[in-house]
N, C-alpha and C positions, 0 to 999 in steps of 0.2 A: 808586584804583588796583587795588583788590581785585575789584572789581566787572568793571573790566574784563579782567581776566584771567579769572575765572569767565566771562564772557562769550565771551572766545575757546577759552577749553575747552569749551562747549557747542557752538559754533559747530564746532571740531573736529572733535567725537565727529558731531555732526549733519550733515556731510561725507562722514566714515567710513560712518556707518551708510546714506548713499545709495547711497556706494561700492559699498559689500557687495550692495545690495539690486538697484541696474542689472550686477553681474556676477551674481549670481543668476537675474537675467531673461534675459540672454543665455545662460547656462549652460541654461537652460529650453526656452529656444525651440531653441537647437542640439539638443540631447537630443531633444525631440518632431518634429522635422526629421528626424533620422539614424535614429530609432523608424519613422517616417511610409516612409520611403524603404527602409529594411531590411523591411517590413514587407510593402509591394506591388512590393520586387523579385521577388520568385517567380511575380506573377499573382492569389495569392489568400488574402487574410486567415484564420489561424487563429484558435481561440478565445485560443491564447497571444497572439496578437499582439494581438487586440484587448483582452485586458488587460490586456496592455501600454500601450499608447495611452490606456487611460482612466486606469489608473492615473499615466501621468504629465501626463497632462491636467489632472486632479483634484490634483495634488503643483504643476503650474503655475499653476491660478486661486488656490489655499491661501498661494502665495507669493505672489502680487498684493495678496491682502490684507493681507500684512505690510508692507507697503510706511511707510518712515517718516514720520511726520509732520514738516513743517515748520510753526516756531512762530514767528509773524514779530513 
């Protein structure tokens, strides 16, 4: 009986942490979308804008790789 309750608390937390990790991805992709669009509303990229963009270019693939493991 222990075991399977340890099991559903892993299974849980390993839910959670998906959770987290696909609104992080959305939250990502919005951000460099509403970056992308703020950025070539005017006509023409500044050097701020384009550090902008890479910087959260770079904060986006960093987060891909956090992505959780699943342990089957």
């Amino acid at each position: 009986m222990e075991e399977q309750k340890t099991s559903d608390s892993k299974d849980a937390l390993g839910y959670f942490k998906n959770g987290i990790w696909l609104f992080g991805l959305s939250s990502w992709v919005f951000g460099i979308t509403d970056r992308s669009i703020a950025s070539f509303a005017d006509g023409y990229l500044s050097a701020l804008d384009l550090t902008q963009l890479f910087t959260a270019a770079t904060f986006f693939v960093a987060w891909l790789f956090l992505k959780p493991v699943s342990k089957a």
